[in-house]
One Martini backbone bead per residue (centre of mass of N, CA, C, O) as a GRO file, in nm:
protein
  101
    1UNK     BB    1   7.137  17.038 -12.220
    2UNK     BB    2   7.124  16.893 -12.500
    3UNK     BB    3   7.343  16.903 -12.820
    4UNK     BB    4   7.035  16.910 -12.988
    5UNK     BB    5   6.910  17.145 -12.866
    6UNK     BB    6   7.157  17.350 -12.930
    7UNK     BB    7   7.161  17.319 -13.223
    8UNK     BB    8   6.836  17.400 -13.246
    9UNK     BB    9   6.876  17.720 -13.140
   10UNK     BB   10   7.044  17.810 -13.315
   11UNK     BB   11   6.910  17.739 -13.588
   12UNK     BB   12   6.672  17.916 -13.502
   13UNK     BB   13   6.852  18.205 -13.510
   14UNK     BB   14   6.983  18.183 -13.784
   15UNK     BB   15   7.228  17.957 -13.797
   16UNK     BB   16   7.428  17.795 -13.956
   17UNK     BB   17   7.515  17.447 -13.936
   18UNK     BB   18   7.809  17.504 -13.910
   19UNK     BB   19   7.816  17.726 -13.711
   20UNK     BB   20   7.652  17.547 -13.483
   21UNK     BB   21   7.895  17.336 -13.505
   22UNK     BB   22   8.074  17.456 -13.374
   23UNK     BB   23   8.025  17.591 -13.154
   24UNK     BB   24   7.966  17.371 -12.984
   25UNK     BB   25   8.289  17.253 -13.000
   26UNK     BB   26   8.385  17.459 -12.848
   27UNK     BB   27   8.237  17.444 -12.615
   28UNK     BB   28   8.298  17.115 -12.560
   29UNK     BB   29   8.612  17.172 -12.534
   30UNK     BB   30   8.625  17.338 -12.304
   31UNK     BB   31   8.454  17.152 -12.082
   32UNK     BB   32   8.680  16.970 -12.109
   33UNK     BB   33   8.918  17.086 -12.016
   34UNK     BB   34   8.829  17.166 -11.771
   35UNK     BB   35   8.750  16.879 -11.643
   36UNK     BB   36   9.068  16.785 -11.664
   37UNK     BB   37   9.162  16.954 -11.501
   38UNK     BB   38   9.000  16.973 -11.230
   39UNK     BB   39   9.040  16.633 -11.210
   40UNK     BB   40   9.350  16.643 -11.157
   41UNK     BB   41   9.344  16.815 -10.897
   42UNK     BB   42   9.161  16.632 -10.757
   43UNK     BB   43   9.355  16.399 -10.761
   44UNK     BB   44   9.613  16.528 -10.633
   45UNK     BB   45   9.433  16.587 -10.338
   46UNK     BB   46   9.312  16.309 -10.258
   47UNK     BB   47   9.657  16.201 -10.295
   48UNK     BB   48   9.719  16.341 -10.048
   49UNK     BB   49   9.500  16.307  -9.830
   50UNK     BB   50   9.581  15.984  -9.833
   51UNK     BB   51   9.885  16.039  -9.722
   52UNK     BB   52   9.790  16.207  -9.449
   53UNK     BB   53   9.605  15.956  -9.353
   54UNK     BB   54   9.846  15.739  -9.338
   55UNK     BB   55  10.036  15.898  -9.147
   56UNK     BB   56   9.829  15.917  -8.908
   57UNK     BB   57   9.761  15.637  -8.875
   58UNK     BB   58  10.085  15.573  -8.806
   59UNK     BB   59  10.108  15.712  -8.562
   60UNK     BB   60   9.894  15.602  -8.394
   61UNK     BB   61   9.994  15.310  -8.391
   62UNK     BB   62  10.219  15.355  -8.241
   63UNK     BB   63  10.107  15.502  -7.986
   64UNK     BB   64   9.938  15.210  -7.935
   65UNK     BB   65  10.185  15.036  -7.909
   66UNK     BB   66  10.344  15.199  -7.689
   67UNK     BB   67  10.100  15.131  -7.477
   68UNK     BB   68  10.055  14.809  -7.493
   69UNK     BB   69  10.361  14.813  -7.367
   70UNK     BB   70  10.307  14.941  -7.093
   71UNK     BB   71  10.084  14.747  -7.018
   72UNK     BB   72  10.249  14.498  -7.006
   73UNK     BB   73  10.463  14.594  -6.820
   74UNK     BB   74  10.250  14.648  -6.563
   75UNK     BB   75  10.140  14.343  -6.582
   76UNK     BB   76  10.414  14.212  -6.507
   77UNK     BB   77  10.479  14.397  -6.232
   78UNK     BB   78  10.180  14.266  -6.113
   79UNK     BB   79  10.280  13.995  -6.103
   80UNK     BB   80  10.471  13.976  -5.942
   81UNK     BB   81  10.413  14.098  -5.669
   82UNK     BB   82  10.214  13.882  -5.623
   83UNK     BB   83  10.401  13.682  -5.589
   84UNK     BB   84  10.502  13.775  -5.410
   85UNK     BB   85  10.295  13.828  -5.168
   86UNK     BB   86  10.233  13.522  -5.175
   87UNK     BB   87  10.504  13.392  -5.059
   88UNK     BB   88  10.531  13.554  -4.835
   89UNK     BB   89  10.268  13.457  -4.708
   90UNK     BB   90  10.343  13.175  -4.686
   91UNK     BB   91  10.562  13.176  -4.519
   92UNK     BB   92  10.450  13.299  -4.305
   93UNK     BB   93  10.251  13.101  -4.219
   94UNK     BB   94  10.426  12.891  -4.196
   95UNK     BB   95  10.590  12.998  -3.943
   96UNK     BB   96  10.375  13.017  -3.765
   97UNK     BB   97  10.293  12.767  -3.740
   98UNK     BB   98  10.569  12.637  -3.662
   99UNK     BB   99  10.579  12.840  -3.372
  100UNK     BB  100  10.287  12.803  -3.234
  101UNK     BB  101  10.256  12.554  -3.093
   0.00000   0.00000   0.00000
């Protein structure tokens, strides 16, 4: 119902223009207060709930950091061994060929 609907309603009811017209200001200053303070609680929750997503996001990153890291050591170590392996069969192959003759 718009605010001219309502002025209209109060008017047909037998309420004076000026009386009809608090009322409804009385009203919408009502209507007003109450979404000021609720928009205002709910921005608030918002900024928190964006504060504790930023958190998790932090840690979670940290976690995937610190996983990365430990398979690129991972990976270090499985290169090292491979070329241990490696060298180690050339040597040896090298050695049979020389003393099989």
């Amino acid at each position: 119902m718009t605010v001219i609907e309502a002025l209209n309603k109060l008017k047909l009811a037998g309420l004076p223009d000026k009386q009809a017209e608090a009322i409804l200001e009385a009203f919408e200053e009502r209507d007003r207060s109450w979404f000021e303070s609720h928009f205002e609680r709910l921005r608030t929750e918002m900024e928190k709930m964006r504060r504790e997503l930023q958190a998790e996001i932090e840690k979670v990153r940290r976690e995937l950091q610190a996983e990365i890291e430990k398979v690129r050591g991972e990976i270090k170590e499985a290169k090292f061994e491979m070329i241990r392996w490696i060298v180690g069969s050339v040597i040896v192959g090298t050695l049979i060929s020389h003393f099989w003759k």
